[in-house]
N, C-alpha and C positions, 0 to 999 in steps of 0.2 A: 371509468375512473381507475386510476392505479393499484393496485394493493398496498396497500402498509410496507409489507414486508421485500416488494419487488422497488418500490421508492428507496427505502435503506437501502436495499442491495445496489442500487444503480446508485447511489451519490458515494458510496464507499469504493467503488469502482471508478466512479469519476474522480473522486477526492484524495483515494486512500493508495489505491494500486495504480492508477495511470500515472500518476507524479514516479512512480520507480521506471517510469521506461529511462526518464533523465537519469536515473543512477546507475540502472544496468547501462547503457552507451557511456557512460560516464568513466565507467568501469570495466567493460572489457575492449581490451587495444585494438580487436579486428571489428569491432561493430565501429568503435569512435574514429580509426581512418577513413570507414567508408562515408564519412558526414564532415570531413576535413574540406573545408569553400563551400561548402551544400548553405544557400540560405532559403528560408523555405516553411510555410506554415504548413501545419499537421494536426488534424482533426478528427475526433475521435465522439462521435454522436449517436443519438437516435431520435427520430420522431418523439415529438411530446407533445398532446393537444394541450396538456395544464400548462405548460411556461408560456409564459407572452412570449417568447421566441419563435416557438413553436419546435423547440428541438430543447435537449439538454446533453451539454457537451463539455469537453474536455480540448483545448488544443497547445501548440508547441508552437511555441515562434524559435526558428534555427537562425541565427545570425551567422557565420563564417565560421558554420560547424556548432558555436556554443549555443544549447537549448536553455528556454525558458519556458516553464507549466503555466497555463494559465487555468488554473482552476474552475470547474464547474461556470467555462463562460465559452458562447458562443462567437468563433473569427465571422469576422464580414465577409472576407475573398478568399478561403485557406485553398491552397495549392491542391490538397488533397482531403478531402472530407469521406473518411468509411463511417458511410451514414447506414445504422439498422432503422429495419420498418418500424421496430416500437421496443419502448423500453425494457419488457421484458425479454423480446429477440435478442437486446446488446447484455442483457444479464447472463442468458441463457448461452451463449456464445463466451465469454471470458467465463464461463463455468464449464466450457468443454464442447458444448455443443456447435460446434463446426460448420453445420449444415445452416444454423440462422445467419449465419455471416455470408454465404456464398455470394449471394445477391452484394453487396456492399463491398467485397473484395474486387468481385468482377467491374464492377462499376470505379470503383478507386485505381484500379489495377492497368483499366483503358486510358484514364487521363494520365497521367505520368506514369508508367510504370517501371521507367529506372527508381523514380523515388521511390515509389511506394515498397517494392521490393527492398531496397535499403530499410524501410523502418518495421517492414513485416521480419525483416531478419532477428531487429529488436520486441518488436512484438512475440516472436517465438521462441526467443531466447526467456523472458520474464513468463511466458507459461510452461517452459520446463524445469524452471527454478520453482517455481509458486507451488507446481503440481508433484516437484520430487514425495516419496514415499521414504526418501530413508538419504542419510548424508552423504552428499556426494567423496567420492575419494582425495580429491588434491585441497589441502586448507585454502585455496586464493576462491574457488570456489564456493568453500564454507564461509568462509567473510562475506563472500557480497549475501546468499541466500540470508545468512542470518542478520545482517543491516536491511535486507530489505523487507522480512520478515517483523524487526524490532521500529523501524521506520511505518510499516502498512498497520500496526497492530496497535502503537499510541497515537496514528490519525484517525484510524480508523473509529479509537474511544470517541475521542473528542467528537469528531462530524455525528456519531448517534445522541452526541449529548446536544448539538445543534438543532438535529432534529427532532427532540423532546422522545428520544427513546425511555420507555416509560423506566426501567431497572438504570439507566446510567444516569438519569437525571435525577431519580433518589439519591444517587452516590453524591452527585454533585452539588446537590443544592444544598443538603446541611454541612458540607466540606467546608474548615475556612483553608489559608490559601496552604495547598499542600503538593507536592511534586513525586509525581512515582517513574521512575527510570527502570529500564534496561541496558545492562552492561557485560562485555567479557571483560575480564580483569586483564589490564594492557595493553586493551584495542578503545582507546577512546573515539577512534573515527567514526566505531559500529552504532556506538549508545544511541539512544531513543529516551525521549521522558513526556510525562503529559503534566503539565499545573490546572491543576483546579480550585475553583472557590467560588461560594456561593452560585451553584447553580452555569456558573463558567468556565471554557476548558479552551487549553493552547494546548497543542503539540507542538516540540521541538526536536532537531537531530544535534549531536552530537554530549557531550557530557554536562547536564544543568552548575553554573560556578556561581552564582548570583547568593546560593543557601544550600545548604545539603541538603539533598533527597529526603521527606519524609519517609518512604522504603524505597529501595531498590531491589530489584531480581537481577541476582548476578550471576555467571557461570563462570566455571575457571576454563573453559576452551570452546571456541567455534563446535567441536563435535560435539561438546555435552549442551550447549544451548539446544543443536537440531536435536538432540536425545528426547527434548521437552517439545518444542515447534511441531517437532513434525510423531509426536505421541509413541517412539519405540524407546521410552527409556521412564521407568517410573519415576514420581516426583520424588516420593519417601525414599527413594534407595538413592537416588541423587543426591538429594540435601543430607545424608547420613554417611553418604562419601565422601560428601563434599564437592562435587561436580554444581550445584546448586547451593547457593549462597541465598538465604535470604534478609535482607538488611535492612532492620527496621521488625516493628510487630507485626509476628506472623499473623493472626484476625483481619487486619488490613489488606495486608497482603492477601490470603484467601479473594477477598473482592475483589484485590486487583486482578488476579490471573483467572474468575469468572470472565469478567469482561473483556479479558481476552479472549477467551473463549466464545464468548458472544459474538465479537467481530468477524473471526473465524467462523463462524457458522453461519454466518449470511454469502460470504463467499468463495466458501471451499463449492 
């Protein structure tokens, strides 16, 4: 049987971080020429004795270049399937461990290996974003890390509240309906938000216009976002500089950016 904690960890991977490979090619110009006429399933699995599948997976259908995620579902024929031996090999591996994938590489690597090298470029390019320690130097690079950081981080809520995560399904189930976002102030492309209510949760990209944000966490620049993201920048000296906006009541807020921290802790 699975553990608890290696189940979250693998569907917030499958759910939460694999959906950015489409943003990272989406977003930088030398990955997205090299999938320019490329049409092409992309599969991204491991052994799972508990799914009637017998696998649990992530794949990509490429149409003439343009991807589409399909969430936490198994293709029938994918062009390329890096299949690990067991679910927590494919945790262990998107957590750095390199050595659990060998097998799976070598084997995706022999059936097409023009492709597969194509998406391994995209695969390596979102574990040096993910895995940054500190903000990269050019803004165009601070924009996508912190969109796909603000993107992986309100899917990531939701999918533990799917999964009856015991602390995020308290939050959710006496909520009525309420929306917490992430924004830089003047980059509405980056925003991220989750609605919740009673017990229910959606994440969404881009800025919620339907109601105003019950809170938002805002920041006034891509660098002062990664200052919080990636933990070199305190919160109180933020928010007192004003790098850090918080909008909406702070006690709320407090839970929100636990739960952030919760998601992050499954897959750093």
């Amino acid at each position: 049987m699975i553990p608890e904690k290696e189940r979250y960890t693998s569907k917030l991977f499958l759910n939460a971080v694999l959906p950015l490979l489409k943003v990272i090619e989406g977003n930088v110009p030398e990955l997205k020429a090299k999938f320019e006429g490329v049409n092409a399933v992309i599969q991204i699995s491991a052994i799972d004795d508990e799914n009637p599948t017998g696998k649990s997976a992530t794949h990509f259908i490429i149409e003439d270049g343009a991807w589409t995620v399909k969430n936490d579902k198994v293709a029938e024929n994918p062009d390329i399937d890096l299949c690990f031996k067991s679910v927590p090999d494919m945790n262990a591996f998107f957590k750095g461990d390199m050595g659990k994938g060998i097998g799976a590489i070598l084997k995706a690597l022999v059936k097409k290996p023009g492709l597969f090298l194509k998406f391994m470029g995209v695969l390596l390019k979102m574990s040096n974003l993910l895995m940054a320690k500190e903000a990269p130097a050019d803004e165009a690079t601070q924009k996508l890390l912190v969109k796909c950081f603000f993107y992986l981080l309100t899917a990531g809520i939701s999918q533990l509240n799917k999964l009856g995560h015991e602390e995020v399904r308290r939050w959710t189930e006496v909520s009525p309906d309420r929306v917490y976002a992430l924004d830089v102030i003047g980059q509405p492309d980056v925003a991220a938000y989750i609605r919740i209510k009673a017990g229910k949760s959606r994440s969404g990209h881009g800025v919620y216009t339907r109601a105003m944000p019950f809170f938002t966490l805002r920041f006034d620049s891509f660098k002062s976002a990664l200052g919080i993201l990636l933990a070199t920048d305190d919160m109180m000296e933020a928010t007192k500089a004003g790098r850090l906006i918080m909008d909406g009541a702070p006690e709320f807020g407090a839970t929100f950016g636990n739960l952030l921290l919760v998601v992050g802790g499954f897959v750093q």
